[in-house]
Chimera marker file (.cmm) of the C-alpha trace (Angstrom):
<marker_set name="trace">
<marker id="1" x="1.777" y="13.213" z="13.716" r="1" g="1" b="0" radius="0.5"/>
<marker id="2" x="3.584" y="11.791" z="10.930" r="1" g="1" b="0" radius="0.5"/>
<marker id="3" x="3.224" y="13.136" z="7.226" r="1" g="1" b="0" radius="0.5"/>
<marker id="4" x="2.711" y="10.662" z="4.430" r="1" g="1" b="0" radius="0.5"/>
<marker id="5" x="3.770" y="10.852" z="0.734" r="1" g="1" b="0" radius="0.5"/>
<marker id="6" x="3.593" y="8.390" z="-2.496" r="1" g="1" b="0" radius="0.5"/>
<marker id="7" x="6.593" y="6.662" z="-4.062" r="1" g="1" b="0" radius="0.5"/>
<marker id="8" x="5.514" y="6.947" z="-8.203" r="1" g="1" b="0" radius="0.5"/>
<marker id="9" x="6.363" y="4.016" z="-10.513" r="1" g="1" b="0" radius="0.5"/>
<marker id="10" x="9.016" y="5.739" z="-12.284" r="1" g="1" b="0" radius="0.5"/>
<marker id="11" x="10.262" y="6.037" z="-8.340" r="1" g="1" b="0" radius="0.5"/>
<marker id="12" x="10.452" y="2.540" z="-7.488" r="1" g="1" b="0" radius="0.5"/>
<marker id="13" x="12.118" y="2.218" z="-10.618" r="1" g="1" b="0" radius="0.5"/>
<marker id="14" x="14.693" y="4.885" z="-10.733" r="1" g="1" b="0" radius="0.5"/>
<marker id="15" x="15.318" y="3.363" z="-7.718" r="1" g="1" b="0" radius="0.5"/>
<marker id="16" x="16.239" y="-0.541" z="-8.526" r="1" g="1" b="0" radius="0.5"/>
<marker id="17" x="18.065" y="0.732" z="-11.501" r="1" g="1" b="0" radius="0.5"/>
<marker id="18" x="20.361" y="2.855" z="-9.415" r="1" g="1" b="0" radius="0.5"/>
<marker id="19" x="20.835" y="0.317" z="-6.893" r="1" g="1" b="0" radius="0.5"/>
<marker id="20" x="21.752" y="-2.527" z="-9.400" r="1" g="1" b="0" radius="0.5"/>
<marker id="21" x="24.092" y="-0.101" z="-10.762" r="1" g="1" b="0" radius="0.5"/>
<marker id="22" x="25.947" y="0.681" z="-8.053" r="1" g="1" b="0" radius="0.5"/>
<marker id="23" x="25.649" y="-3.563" z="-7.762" r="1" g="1" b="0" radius="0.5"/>
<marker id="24" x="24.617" y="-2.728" z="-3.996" r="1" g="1" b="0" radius="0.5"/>
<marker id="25" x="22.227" y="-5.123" z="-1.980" r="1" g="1" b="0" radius="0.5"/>
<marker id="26" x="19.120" y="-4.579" z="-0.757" r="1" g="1" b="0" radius="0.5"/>
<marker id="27" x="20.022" y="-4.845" z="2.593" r="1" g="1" b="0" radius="0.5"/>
<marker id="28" x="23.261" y="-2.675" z="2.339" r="1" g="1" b="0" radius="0.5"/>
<marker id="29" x="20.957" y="0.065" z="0.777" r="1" g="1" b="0" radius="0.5"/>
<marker id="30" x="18.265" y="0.021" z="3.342" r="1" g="1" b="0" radius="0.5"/>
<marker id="31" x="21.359" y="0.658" z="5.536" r="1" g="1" b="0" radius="0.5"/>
<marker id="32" x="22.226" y="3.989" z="3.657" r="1" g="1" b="0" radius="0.5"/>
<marker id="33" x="18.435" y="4.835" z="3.449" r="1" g="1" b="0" radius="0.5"/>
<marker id="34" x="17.493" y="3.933" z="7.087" r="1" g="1" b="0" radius="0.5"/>
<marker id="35" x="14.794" y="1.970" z="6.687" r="1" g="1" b="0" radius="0.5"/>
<marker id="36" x="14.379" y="-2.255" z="6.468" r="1" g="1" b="0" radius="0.5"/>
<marker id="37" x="15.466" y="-4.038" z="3.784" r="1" g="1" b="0" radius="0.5"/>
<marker id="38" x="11.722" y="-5.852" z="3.583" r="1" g="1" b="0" radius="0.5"/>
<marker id="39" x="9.887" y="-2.403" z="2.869" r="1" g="1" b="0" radius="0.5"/>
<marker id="40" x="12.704" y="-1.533" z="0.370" r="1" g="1" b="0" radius="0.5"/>
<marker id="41" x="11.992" y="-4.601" z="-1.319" r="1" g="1" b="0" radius="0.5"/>
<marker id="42" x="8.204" y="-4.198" z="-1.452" r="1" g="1" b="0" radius="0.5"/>
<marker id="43" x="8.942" y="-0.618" z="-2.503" r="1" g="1" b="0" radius="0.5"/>
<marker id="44" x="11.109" y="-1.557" z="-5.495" r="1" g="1" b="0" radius="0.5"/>
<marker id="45" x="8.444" y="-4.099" z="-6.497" r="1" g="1" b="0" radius="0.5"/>
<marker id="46" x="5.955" y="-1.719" z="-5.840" r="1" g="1" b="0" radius="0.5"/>
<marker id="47" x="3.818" y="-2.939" z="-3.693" r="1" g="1" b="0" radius="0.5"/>
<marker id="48" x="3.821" y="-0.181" z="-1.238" r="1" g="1" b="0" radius="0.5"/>
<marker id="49" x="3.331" y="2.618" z="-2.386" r="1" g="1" b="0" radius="0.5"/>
<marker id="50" x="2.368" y="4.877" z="0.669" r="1" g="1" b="0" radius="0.5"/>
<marker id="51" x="5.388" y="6.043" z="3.058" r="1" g="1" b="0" radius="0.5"/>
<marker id="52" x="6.172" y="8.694" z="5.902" r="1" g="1" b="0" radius="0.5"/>
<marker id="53" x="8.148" y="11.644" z="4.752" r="1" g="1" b="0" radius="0.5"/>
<marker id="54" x="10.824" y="10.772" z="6.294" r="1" g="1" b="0" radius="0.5"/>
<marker id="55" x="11.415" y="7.747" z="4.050" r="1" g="1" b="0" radius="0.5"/>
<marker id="56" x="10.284" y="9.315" z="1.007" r="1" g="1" b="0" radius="0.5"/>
<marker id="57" x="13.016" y="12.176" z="1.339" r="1" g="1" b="0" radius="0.5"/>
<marker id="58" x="15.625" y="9.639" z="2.464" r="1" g="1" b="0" radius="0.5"/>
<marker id="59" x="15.104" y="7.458" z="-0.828" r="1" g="1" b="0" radius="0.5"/>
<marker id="60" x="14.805" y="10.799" z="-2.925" r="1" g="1" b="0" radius="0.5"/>
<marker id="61" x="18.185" y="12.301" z="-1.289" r="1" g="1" b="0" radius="0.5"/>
<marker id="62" x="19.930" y="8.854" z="-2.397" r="1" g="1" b="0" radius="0.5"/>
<marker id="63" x="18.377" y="8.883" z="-5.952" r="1" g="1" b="0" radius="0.5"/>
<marker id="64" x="19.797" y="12.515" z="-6.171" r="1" g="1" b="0" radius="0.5"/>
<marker id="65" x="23.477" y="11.739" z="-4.591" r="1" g="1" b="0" radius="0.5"/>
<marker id="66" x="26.343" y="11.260" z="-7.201" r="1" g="1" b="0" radius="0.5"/>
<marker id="67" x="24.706" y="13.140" z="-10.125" r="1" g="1" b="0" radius="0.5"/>
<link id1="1" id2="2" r="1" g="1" b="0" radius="0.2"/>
<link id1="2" id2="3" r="1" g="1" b="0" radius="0.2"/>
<link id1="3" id2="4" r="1" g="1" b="0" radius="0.2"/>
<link id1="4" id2="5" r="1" g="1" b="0" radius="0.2"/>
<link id1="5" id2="6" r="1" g="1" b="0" radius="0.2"/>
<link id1="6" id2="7" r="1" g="1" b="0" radius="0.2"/>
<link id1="7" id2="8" r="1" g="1" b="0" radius="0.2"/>
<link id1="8" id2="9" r="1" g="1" b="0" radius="0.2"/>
<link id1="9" id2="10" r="1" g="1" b="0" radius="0.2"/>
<link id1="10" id2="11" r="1" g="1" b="0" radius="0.2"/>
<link id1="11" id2="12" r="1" g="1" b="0" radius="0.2"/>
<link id1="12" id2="13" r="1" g="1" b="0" radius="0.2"/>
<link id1="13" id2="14" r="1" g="1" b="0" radius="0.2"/>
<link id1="14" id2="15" r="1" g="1" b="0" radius="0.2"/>
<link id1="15" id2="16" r="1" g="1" b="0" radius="0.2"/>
<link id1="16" id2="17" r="1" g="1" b="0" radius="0.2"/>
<link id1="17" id2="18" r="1" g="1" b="0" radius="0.2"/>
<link id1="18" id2="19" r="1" g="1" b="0" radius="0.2"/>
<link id1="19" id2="20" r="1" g="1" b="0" radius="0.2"/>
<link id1="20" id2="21" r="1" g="1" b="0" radius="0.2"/>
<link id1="21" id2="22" r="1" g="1" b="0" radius="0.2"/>
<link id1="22" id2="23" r="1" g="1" b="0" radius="0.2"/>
<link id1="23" id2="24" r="1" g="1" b="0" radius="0.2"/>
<link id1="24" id2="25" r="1" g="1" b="0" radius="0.2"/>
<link id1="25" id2="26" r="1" g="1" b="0" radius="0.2"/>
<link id1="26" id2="27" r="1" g="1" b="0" radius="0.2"/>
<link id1="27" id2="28" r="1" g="1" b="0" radius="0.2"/>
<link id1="28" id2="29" r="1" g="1" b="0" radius="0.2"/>
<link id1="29" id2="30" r="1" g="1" b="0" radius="0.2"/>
<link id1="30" id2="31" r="1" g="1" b="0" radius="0.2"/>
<link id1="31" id2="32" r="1" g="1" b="0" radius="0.2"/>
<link id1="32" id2="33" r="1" g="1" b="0" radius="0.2"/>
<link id1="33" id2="34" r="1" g="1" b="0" radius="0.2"/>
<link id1="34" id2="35" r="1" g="1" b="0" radius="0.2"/>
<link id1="35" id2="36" r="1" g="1" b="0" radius="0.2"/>
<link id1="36" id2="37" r="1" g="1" b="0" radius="0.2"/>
<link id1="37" id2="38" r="1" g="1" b="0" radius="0.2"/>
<link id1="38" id2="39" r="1" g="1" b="0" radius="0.2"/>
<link id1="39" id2="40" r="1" g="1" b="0" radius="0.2"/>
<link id1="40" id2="41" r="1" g="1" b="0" radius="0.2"/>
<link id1="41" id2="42" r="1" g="1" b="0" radius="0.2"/>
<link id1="42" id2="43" r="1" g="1" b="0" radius="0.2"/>
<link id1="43" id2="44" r="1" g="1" b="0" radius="0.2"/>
<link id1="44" id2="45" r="1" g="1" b="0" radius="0.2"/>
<link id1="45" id2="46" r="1" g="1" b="0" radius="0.2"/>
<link id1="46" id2="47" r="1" g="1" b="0" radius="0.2"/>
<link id1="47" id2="48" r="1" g="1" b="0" radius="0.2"/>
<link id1="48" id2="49" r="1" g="1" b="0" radius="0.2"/>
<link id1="49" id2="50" r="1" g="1" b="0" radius="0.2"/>
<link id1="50" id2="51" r="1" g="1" b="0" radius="0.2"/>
<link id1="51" id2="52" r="1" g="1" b="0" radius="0.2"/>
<link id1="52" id2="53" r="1" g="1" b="0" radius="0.2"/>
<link id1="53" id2="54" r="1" g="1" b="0" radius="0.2"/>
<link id1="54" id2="55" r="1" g="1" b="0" radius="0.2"/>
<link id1="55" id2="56" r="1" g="1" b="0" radius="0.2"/>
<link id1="56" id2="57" r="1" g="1" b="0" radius="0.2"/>
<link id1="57" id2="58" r="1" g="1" b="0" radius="0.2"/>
<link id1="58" id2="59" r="1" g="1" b="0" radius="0.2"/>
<link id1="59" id2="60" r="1" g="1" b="0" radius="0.2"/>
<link id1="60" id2="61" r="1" g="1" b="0" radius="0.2"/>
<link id1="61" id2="62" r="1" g="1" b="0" radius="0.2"/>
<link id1="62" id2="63" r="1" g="1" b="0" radius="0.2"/>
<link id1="63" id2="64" r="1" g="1" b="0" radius="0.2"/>
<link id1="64" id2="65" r="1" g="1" b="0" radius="0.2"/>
<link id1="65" id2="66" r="1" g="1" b="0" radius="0.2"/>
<link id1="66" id2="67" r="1" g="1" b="0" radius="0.2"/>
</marker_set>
């Protein structure tokens, strides 16, 4: 049974902004993160919202790296 959590606004975000500083592509992110570059995308834009846990601490732990 898989545990679900919310990606915030300020998430998403936090999130774009980091990537386009580190001038990475979506794809080559989604790589790092493990997941598909199409639910990156829709998570940047925010239009989904809702993840497993898994995700969710995967795109935290890369917010977090390098600060």
């Amino acid at each position: 049974m898989s545990t679900y959590k919310i990606i915030g606004n300020e998430m998403s975000k936090n999130l774009l902004i980091k990537r386009r500083h580190q001038n990475i592509t979506l794809a080559e992110m989604a790589t790092q993160v493990n997941i598909t570059r199409d639910v990156l995308s829709q998570i940047e834009r925010g239009r989904k919202q809702v993840v497993q846990a898994r995700v969710y601490n995967s795109l935290s732990n890369w917010l977090q790296e390098d600060k």
